[in-house]
C-alpha positions, -999 to 999 in steps of 0.1 A, spaced: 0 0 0 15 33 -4 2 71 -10 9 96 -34 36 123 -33 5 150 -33 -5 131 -1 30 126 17 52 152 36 86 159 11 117 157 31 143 181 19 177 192 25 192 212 51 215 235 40 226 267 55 211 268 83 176 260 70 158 239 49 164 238 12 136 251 -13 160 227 -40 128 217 -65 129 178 -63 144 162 -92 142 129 -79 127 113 -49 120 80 -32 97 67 -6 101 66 28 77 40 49 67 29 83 77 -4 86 52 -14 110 22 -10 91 36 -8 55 20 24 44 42 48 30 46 82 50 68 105 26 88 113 5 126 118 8 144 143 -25 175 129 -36 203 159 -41 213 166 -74 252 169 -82 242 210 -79 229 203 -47 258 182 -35 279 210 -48 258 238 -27 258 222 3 302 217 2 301 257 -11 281 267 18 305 248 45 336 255 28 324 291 32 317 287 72 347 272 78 371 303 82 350 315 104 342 281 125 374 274 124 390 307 142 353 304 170 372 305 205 373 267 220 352 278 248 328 288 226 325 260 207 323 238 241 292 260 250 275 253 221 279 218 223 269 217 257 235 235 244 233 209 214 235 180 240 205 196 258 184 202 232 187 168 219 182 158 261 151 181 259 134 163 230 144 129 232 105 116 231 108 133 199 135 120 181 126 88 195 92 88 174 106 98 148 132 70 146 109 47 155 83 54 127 106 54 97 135 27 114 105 0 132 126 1 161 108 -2 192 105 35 216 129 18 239 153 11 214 152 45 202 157 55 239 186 39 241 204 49 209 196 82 217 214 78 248 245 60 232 245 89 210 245 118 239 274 100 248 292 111 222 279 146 225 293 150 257 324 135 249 329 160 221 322 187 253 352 178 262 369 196 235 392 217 248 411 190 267 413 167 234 429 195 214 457 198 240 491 199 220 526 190 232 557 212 240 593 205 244 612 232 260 652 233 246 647 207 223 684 225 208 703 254 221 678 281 223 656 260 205 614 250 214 598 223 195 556 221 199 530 204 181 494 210 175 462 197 159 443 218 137 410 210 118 407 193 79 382 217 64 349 206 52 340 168 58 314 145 50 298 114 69 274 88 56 250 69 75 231 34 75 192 30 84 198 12 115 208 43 138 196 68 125 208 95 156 232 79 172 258 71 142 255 106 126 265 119 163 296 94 164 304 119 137 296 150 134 299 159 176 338 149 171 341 171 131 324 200 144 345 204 184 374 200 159 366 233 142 356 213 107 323 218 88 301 186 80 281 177 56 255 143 65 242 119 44 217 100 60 205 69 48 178 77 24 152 53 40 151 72 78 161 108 68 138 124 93 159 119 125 191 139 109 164 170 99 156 173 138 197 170 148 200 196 121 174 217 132 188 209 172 221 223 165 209 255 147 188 259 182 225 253 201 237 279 180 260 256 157 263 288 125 246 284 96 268 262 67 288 245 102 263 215 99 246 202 65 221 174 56 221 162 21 195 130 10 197 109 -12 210 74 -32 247 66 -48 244 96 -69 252 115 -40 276 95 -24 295 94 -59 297 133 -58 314 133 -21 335 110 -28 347 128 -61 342 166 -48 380 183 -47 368 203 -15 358 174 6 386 164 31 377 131 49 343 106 42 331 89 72 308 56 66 289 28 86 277 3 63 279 -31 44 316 -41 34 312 -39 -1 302 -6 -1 325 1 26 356 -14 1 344 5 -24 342 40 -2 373 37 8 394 31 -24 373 60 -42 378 85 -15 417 75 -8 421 77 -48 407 111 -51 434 118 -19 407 119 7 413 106 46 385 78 47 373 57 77 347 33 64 331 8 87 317 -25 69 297 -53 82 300 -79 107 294 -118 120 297 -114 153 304 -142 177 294 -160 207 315 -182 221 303 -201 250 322 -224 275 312 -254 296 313 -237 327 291 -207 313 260 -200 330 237 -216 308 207 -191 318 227 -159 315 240 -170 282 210 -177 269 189 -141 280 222 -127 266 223 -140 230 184 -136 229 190 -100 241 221 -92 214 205 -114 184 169 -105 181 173 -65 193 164 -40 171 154 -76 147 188 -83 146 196 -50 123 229 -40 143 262 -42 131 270 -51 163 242 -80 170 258 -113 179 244 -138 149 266 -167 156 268 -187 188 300 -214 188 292 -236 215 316 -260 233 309 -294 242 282 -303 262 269 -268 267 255 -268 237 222 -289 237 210 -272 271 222 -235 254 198 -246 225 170 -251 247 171 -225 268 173 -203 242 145 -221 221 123 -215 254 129 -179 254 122 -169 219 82 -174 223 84 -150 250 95 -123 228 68 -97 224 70 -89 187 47 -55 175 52 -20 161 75 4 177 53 29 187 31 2 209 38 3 246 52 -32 254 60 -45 221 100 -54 223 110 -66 187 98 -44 157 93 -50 118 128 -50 92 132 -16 74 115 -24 41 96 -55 25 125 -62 0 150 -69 33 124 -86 53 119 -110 18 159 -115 20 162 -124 55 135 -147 57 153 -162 24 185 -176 44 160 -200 66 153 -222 33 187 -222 20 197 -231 59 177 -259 57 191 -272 21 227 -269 36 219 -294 63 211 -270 94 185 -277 115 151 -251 121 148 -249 154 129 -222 154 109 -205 126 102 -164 125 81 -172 95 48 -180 114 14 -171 107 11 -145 131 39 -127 115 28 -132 81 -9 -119 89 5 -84 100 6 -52 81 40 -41 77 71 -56 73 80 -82 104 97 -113 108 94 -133 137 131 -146 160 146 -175 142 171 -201 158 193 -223 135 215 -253 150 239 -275 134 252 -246 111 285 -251 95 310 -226 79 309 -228 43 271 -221 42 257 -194 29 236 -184 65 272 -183 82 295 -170 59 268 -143 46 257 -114 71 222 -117 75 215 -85 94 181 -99 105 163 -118 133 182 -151 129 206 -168 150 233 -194 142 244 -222 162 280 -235 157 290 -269 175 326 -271 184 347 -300 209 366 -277 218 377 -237 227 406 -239 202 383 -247 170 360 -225 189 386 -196 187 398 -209 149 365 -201 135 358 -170 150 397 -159 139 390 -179 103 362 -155 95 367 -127 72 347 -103 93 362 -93 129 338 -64 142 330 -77 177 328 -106 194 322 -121 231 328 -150 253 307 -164 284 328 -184 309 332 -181 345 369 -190 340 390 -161 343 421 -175 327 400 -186 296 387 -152 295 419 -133 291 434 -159 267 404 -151 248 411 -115 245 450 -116 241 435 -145 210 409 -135 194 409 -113 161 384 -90 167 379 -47 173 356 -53 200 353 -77 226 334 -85 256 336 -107 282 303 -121 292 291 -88 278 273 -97 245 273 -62 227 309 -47 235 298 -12 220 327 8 237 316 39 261 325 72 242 360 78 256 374 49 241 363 42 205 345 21 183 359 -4 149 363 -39 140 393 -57 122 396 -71 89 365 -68 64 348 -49 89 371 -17 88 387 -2 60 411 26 74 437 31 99 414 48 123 382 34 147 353 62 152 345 85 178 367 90 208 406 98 208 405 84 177 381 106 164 400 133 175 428 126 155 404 113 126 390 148 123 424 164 127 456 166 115 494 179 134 513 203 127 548 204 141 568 237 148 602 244 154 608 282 171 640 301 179 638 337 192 676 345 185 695 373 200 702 400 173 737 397 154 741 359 164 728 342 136 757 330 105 758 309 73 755 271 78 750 249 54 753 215 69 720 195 82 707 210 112 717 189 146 698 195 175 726 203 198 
């Protein structure tokens, strides 16, 4: 079912400090998962539009750039209190267009304030060094100074909490940003927008451009963008990365994942089952950092399967906006008709069904759901575990023992997060000294770090030499500079052309 464009709100750019009057040239639909009904209308940017939007920062960056660091920390402290203030907002809004449920979008809101406040902290993180006498008479300091005008683009799944990874770190580093929201949930980055112009972040400081790959393309290739910024699937994440480094751009592009479980003998069966129900079938599994592989050792496997199996009934499974419900719908009909796709190939590859999200009471609601799905006796090779599902279904892995447990999890091309659940402590830090992995946590089944350390995987999950948000953002969103001063006496300085020695 869907509406007309007469009938649907158009969602616009943000440019400047207000909303673009761009006429749309080309648009696309934006829908409410949870009943299926279309609810507006997104306009992809042009390449003129791109263009516009990295004109308008490039032309508020002088003047961002030189804004006092105290006065930059004072807006951000007013830009993490507006979003405070309308959190009930934002959460509707991310919950009507993303399917996530109102406590979900509670919680990435809150994930993302972190981030906010972190970026507070600016003044602090922009600390240089300074060596007194490095050489006779001679200082040496260093310092960080902003890139110019960046760019982030974002995936459906959060659609607050990754744009404010980015853009709290670009803009307390004195860049201007341009976002790119995922073109299926552009409504949360309007409000953030519109936030900051209330905190008093100047107009052309923070831009929001929609759209599809024709916009991406024009980032990546526009001579006035300095660094990309991406959360998304590897492929595209490959591909970001060596277009933006070609066209000499600083790129940190986050790709997909297979996070996963391993679980011990000695594990407690009951908190390692509520924990991989918890990280698999949140937010319907559409998180890069959901666990969607359990690799259980020995006998803790068929009591693991059960327990978990028992727990997956229980799961209250409605719209986002519906007090009580605790899974959602998938983003569109198209990914929902993917997902459910891997449960019959499962079955063909010799897995076992344990249980199936494809019920009737599923399948007789509006919208776009898919009910909790448990797979055992899954094998690498197969296309449900080598593939990332990014969906409601969970993947059991039968090992003897922890070293083919740890093998397979180190064998696997992705290496985002991972956890282990074991009440041995000696197991636990061989584990993380072991295991090839960005993120890891022990008996802690989503190891998102807190915002002072930061976030990135290994391997296909990461392509750049720098994780996201936290120091790292700092020095993603900066660059040094390195000075050497004298203040000479007059009359003392001669002629020498030999190789300066720091004597």
């Amino acid at each position: 079912m869907s509406q007309s464009i007469a009938q649907t709100t158009l969602i616009t750019h943000w440019i400047g400090g207000a909303v673009s009057q761009a006429s749309p040239i080309r648009t696309g639909p934006v829908w409410n998962p949870a009943t299926g009904v279309q609810v507006a209308e997104v306009n992809f940017a042009s390449d003129a539009d791109v263009d516009h939007a990295v004109a308008t920062a490039k032309s508020a960056y002088a003047g961002w750039r030189k804004t006092p660091l105290s006065r930059r920390t004072e807006i951000l402290f007013n830009f993490r209190n507006r979003i405070d203030q309308n959190r009930d907002r934002l959460a509707e809004v991310i919950s009507t267009e993303n399917g996530k449920t109102l406590a979900d979008a509670h919680g990435e809101i809150a994930r993302g304030l972190e981030n906010v406040e972190f970026a507070c902290g600016i003044a602090a993180l922009l600390k240089g060094s300074y060596s007194e006498q490095a050489s006779t008479g001679v200082d040496v300091y260093q310092i960080r100074q902003p890139l110019g005008v960046v760019a982030g683009i974002t995936p459906f799944n959060f659609p607050a909490m990754v744009p404010l990874w980015m853009l709290s770190n670009a803009i307390a580093c004195g860049n201007t940003f341009i976002l790119k929201p995922s073109e299926k949930v552009p409504s949360a980055s309007l409000l953030l927008a519109e936030l900051a112009h209330e905190a008093g972040v100047p107009e052309g400081v923070l831009n929001v451009v929609h759209g599809d790959r024709l916009a991406v393309d024009r980032l990546l290739a526009h001579p006035d963008i300095r660094a990309i910024s991406f959360v998304g699937s590897t492929p595209v994440a490959k591909s970001i990365y060596e277009t933006g480094t070609r066209n000499g751009k600083r790129v940190q592009a986050l790709g997909g994942a297979k996070n996963h479980m391993l679980v011990l003998p000695d594990a407690d069966v009951e908190s390692a089952a509520d924990a991989a129900v918890s990280a698999a079938y949140g937010a319907a599994g559409q998180r890069c950092m959901a666990i969607s592989v359990i690799v259980a050792v020995g006998s803790v496997a068929d009591p693991l399967v059960a327990a978990i199996r028992n727990r997956i009934p229980n799961i209250k499974i409605g719209p986002g906006l519906e007090q009580g419900s605790e899974m959602g719908p998938l983003v569109t009909r198209q990914h929902r008709d993917h997902v459910a796709g891997f449960l019959d190939s499962a079955l063909a590859e010799g897995a076992s069904i344990e249980v199936d999200g494809r019920d009737e009471a599923c399948a007789s609601r509006d919208g776009f759901f898919l009910g909790a799905s448990l797979l055992d006796h899954v094998s690498p090779g197969t296309r449900c575990y080598d593939e990332e599902i990014f969906g409601p279904v969970l993947s059991v892995v039968r090992v003897q023992t922890y070293a083919e447990g740890l093998q397979i999890i180190n064998d696997n091309p992705f290496g985002n997060g991972t956890a282990i659940f074991t009440q041995n402590g000696g197991a636990a830090r061989r584990f993380q000294f072991e295991v090839e992995a960005g993120m890891v946590g022990i008996n802690v089944p989503i190891p998102v770090p807190v915002s002072y350390y930061s976030f990135g995987g290994w391997k296909s999950s990461l392509f750049g030499d720098l994780h996201m948000y936290g120091p790292e953002g700092i020095q993603f969103y900066t660059r040094g500079k390195v000075i050497t001063s004298r203040w000479p006496d007059p009359g003392t300085s001669k002629v020498d052309l030999g190789f300066p020695q720091m004597r």
